[in-house]
C-alpha positions in Angstrom: 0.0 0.0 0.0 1.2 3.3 -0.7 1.9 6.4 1.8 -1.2 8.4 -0.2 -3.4 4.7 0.5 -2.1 5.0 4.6 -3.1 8.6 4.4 -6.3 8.2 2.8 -6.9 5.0 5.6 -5.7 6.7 8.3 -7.6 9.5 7.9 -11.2 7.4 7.6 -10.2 5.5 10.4 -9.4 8.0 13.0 -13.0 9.0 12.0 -14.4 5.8 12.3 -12.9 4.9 15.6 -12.8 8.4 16.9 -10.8 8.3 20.4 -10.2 4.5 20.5 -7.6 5.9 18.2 -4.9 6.2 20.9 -2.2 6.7 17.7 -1.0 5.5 14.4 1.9 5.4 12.5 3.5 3.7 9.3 6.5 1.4 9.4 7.5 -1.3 7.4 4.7 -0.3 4.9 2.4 -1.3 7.1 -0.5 1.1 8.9 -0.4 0.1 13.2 -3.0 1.4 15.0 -2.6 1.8 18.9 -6.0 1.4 20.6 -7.4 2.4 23.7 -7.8 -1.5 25.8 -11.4 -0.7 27.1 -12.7 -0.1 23.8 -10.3 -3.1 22.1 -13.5 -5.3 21.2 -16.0 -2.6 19.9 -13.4 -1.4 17.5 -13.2 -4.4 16.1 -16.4 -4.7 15.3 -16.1 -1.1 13.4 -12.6 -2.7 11.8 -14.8 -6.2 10.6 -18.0 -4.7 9.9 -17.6 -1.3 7.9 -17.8 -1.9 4.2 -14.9 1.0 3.8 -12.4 -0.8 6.3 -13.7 -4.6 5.4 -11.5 -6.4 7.9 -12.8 -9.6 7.6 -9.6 -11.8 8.4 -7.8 -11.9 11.8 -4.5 -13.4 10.4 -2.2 -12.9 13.9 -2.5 -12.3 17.7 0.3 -12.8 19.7 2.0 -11.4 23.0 4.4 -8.9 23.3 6.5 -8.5 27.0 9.0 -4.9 26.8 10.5 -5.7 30.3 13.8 -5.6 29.0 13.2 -3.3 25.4 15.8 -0.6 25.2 16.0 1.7 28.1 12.0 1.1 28.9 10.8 3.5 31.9 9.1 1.4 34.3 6.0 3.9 34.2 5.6 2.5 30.4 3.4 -0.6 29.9 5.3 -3.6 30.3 2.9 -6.3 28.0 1.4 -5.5 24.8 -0.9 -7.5 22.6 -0.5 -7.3 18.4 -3.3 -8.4 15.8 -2.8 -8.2 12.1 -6.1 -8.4 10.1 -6.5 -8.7 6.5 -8.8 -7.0 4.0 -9.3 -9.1 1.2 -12.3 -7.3 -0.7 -9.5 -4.2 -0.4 -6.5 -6.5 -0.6 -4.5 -4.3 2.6 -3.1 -4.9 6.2 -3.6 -3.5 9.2 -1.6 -3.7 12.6 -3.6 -3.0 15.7 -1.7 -2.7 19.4 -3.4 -2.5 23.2 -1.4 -2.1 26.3 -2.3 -4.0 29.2 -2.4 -4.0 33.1 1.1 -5.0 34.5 -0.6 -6.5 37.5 -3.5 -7.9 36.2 -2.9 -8.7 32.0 -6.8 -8.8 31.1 -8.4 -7.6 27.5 -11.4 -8.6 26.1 -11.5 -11.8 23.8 -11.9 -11.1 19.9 -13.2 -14.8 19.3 -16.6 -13.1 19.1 -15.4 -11.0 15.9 -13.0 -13.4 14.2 -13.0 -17.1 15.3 -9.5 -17.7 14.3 -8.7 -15.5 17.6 -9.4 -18.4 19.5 -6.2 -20.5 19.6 -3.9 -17.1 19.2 -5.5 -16.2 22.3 -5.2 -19.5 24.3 -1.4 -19.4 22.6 -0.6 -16.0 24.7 -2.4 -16.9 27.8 -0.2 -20.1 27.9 2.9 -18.4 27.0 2.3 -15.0 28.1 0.0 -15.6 31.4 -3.0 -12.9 29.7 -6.8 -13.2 30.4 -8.9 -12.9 27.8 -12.5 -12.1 29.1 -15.0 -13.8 27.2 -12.9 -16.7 26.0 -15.1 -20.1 26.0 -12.1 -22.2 26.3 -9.1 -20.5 28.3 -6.8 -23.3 28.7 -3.2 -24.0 27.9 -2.5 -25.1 24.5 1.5 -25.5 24.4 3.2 -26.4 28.2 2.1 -29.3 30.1 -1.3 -29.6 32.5 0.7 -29.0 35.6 2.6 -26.6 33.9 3.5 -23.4 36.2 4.6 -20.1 34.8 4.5 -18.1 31.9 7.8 -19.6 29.4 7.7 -16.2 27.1 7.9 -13.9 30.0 11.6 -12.3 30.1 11.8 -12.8 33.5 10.9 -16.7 33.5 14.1 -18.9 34.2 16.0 -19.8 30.8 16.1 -23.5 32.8 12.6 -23.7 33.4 11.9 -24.0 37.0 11.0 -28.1 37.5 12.5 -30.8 34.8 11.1 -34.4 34.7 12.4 -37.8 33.6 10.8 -41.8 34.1 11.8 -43.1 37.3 12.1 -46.9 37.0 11.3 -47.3 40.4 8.1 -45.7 40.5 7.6 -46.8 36.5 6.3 -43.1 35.9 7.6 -39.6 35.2 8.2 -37.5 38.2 8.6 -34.2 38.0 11.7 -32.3 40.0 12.9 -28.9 40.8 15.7 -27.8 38.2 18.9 -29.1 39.1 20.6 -26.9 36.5 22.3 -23.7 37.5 20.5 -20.5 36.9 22.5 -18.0 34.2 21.8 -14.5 33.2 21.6 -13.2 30.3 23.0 -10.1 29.2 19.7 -8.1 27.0 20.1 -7.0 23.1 21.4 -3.5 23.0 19.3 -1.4 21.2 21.2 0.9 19.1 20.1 4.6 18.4 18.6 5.3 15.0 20.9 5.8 12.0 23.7 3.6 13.8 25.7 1.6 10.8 27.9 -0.4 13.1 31.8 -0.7 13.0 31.7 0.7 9.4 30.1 4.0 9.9 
């Protein structure tokens, strides 16, 4: 899509949504809209439903954590969830982005407006501990039934935190606290814009 198309988008959408709009911006070719978490579900009913926007196909949700994204303030958001829909009747893409709670990671479930949500959604409640109110079917979809914690958090242990193997003896798998030790990991640095590297 070209910069004139975002403009032209943009500029019906902030109309349409009106201040769910939080902000919007083009990278990568790509419109994102940032929008305001208690109004997440209604606009994307306004996203699906008007013939102008047309966004009939919920390709992506997934999880986002910042805890350790450049030189974050720790008044900023910490967890972040991403959708990409697609418009196939006007062939574009559209990237839409909610902050959430630290304390309490809860957003209202899309599965109502696109049914593909459902497993993205049980995918980033497994992997990133969020609730999504109104989901039929919370449950964990990828880590075991017992499973405790939240593996795509940055501050879960690289080791896990219980490992398991058969015991013979007891001709089952037992599960047992991590008997590896704990290392640290030292965070990508996030270079400042216009940075070439060594050659520069």
């Amino acid at each position: 899509m070209t910069t004139q198309a975002h403009e032209v988008l943009l500029d019906y959408v902030q109309k349409a949504l009106g201040d769910a709009l939080v902000s919007a911006k083009t990278e990568h070719g790509e419109l994102t809209l940032e929008l305001a978490r208690e109004k997440w579900r209604s606009c994307a009913y306004v996203l699906r439903d008007d013939p102008r926007l047309g966004f009939e196909q919920l390709i992506d949700l997934c999880g986002v954590d910042y805890l350790t994204y450049g030189e974050r303030e720790r008044c900023a958001p910490r967890f972040a969830v991403v959708v990409h829909l697609l418009s196939l009747r006007h062939n574009r893409r559209v990237r839409l982005r909610t902050f959430l709670d630290d304390e309490t990671p809860v957003l209202a479930s899309l599965t109502e407006v696109w049914n593909s949500a459902d497993w993205y959604e049980r995918e980033a409640f497994d992997l990133f501990g969020f609730i999504f109110d109104g989901h039929k079917d919370l449950r964990r979809l990828l880590t075991d039934y017992g499973f405790v914690g939240h593996p795509f958090r940055k501050d879960f242990p690289i080791s896990g935190r219980v490992e398991m193997r058969y015991d013979p003896d007891k001709r089952r798998v037992v599960y047992e606290p991590v008997s590896i030790e704990p290392r640290v990991l030292v965070p990508r640095v996030i270079r400042e814009e216009g940075y070439g590297g060594r050659d520069s």
